[in-house]
VOZA-772869 format. One record per residue: residue in three letters; x, y, z of N, C-alpha, C, O in turn. Coordinates in steps of 0.001 Angstrom, whole numbers, plus 500000, padded with zeros to 6 digits. Example, Ala and Ser with C-alpha at 12.3 -4.5 7.8 and 13.67 -1.06 7.14 Angstrom:
BEGIN
ALA513190494310507800512300495500507800513200496700507800514236496681508465 SER512850497750507080513670498940507140512900500030507870513409501138508039 
This chain:
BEGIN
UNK208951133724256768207548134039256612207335134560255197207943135525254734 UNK206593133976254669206003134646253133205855136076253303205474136394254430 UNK206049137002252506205873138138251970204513138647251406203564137866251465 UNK204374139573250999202740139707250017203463139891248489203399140953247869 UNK203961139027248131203971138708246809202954137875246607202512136931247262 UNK202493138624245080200988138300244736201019136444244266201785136141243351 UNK200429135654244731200340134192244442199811134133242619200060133447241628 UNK199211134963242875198021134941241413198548135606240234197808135499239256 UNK199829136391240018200842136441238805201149135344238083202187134740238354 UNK200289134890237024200600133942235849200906134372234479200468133764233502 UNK201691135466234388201994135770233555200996137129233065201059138244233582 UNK200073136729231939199357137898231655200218139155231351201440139146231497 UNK199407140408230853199887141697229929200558142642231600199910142994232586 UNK201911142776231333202739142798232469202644145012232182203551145842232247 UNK201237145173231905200906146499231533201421147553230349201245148767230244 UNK202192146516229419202740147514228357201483148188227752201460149364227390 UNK200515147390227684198917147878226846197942148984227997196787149319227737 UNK198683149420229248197555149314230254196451148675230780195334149191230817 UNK196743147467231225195837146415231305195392146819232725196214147125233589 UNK194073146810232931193722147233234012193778145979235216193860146201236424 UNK193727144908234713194167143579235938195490143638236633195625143364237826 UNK196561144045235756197553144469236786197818145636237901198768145784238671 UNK196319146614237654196348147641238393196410147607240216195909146592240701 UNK196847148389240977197383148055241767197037149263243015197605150355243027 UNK196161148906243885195896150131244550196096150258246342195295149937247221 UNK197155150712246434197453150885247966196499151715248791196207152824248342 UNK195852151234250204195452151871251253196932152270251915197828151431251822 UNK197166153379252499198750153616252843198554153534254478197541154019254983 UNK199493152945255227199330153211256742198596154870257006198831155801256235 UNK197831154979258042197286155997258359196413156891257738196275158113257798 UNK195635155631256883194556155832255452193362155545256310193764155023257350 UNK192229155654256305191115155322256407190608155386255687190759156505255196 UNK189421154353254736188848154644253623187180154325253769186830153152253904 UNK186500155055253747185163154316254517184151154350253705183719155493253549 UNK183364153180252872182514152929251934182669152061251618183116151336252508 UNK182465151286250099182876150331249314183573150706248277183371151578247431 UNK184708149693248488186192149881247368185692149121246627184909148370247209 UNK185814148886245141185497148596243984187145148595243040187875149587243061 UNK187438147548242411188466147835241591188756146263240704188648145146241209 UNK189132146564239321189253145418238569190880144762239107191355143706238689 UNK191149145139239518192925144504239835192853144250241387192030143539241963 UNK194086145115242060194701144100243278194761145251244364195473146232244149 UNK194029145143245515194070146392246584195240145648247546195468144438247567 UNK195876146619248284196564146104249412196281147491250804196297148712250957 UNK196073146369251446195488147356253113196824147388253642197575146418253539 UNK197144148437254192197936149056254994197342149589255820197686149204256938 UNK196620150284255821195539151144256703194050150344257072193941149143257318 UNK193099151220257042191731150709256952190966151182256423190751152370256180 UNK190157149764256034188828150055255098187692149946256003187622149014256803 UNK186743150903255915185639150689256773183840150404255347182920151147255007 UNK184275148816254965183148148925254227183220147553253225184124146750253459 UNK182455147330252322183088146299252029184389146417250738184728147492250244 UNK184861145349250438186237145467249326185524144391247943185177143215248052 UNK185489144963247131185245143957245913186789144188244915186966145337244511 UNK187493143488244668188579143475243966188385142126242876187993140992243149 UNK188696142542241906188320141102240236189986140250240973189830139029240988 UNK190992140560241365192128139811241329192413139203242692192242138027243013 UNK192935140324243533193514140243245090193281140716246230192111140928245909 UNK193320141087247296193117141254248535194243141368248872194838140405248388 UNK195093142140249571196293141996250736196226142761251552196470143968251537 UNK195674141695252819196028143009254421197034142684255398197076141889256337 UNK197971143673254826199205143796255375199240143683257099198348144053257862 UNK200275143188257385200275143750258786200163144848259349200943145724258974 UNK199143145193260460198918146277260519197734147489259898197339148630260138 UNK197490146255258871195808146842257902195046146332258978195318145807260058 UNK193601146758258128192455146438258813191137146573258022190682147714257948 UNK190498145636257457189164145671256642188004145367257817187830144223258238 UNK187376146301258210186003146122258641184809146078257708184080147001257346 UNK184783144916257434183459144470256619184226143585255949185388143201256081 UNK182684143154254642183692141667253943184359141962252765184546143166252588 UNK184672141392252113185506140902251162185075139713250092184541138646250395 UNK185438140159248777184926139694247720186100139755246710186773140668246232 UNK186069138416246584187745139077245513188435137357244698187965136320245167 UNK189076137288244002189409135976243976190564135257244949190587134110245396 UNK191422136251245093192674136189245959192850136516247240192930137744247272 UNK192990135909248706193297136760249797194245136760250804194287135687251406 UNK194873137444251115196653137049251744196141137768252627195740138868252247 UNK195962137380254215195476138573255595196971138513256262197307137374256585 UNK197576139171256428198530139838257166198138140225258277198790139724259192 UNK197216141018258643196695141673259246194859141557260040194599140734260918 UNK194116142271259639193027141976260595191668142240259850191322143369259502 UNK190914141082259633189740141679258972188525140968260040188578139941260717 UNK187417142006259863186456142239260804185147142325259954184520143345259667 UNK184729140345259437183812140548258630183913139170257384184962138537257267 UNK182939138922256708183346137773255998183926137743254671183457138473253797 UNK184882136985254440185791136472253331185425135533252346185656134334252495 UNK184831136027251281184459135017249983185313135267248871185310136300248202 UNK186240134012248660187106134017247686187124132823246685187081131676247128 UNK187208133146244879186979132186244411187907131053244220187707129977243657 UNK188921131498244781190074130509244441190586129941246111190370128826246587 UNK191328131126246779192457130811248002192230132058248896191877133147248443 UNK192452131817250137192152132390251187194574131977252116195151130889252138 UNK194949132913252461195912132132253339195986133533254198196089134738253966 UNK195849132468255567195930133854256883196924133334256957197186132173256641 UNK197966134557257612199738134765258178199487134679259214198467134859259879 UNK201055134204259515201232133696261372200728135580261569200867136543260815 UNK200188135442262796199347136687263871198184137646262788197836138797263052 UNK197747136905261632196655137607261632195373137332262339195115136446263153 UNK194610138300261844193307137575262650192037137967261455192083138996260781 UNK190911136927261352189738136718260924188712136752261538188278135634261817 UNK188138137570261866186754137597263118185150137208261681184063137774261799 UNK185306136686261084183905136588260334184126135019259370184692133998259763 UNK183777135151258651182921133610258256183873133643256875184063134673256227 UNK184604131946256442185191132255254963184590131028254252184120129921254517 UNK184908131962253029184575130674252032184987130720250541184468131539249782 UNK185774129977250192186954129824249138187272127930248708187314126964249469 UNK187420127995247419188269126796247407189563126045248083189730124833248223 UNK190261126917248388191596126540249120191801127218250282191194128285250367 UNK192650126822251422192569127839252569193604127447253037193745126226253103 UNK194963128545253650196022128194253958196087128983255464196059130213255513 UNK196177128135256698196351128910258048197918129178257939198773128314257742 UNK198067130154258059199891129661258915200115129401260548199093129465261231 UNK200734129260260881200834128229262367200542129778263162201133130720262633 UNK199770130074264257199788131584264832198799132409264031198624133613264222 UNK198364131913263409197307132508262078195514131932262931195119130794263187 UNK194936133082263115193263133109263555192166132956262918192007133896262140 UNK191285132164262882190241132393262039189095131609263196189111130452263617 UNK187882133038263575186720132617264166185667133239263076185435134326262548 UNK185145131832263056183789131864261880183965130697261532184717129844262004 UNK183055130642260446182941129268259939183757129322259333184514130288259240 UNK183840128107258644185004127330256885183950126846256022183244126056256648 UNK183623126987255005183022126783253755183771126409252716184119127331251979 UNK184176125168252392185135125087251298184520124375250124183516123684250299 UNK185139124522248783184661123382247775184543124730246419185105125811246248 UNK183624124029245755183191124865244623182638126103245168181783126361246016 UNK183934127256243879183606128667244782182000129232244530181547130139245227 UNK181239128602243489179715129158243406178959128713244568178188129449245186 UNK179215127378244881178590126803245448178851127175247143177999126813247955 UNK179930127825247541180180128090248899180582129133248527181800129170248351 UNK179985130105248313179843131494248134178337131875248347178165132718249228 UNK177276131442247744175891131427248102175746131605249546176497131022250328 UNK174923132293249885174759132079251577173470131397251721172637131525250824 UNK173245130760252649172552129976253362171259130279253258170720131019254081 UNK170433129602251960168553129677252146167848129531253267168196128560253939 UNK167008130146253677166136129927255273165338128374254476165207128073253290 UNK164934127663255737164353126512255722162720126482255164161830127084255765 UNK162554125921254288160947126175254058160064125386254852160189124165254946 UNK159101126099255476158375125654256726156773125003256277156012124582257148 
């Protein structure tokens, strides 16, 4: 089974300058964090977030995390359990026994076999399936 090694390491300033994209911020098992997380780099859930997550790089919910609400980020590896919708500009991959209870939409999307997702699928250009849905003009 894949690990949460980050997919999205292409090199880049490996922080000798303090580059804030490699920054790196753990929810720790038995964390609750309840609002909106905000951060230019890479969160990883261990615990739970009760709110939404905006991250510029990654997403990782570990086994055993838990994001209630959505997610905004370029990167997302679910391990674990999110409760709410997933807009990613690049890749989305749920792990064998996670689960997705809300709606995704990303360029790429990887199930693993045992891996859940109830909601829709939105795939293609990330501007373009990221937009949500105009009401019908009557």
């Amino acid at each position: 089974m894949a690990g949460f090694s980050s997919s999205s390491d292409r090199g880049g300033d490996s922080g000798k300058h303090g580059s804030r994209e490699g920054a790196l911020s753990i929810i720790a098992p038995g964390s609750r964090v309840t609002g909106e997380l905000i951060t230019d780099g890479v969160v990883k859930v261990e615990g739970v977030i009760d709110g939404t997550v905006r991250a510029q790089r990654e997403v990782l919910v570990a086994k055993g995390g838990r994001v209630q609400g959505d997610i905004h980020t370029r990167d997302v590896v679910v391990g674990g359990e999110v409760v709410g919708s997933i807009f990613a500009d690049e890749r989305i991959e749920v792990q064998q026994g996670a689960v997705v209870q809300g709606d995704i939409a990303t360029k790429k999307l990887v199930i693993q076999e045992g891996g859940e997702v109830n909601g829709q699928i939105r795939m293609g250009e990330a501007k373009a399936a990221m937009k949500p849905a105009e009401p019908a003009a009557t």
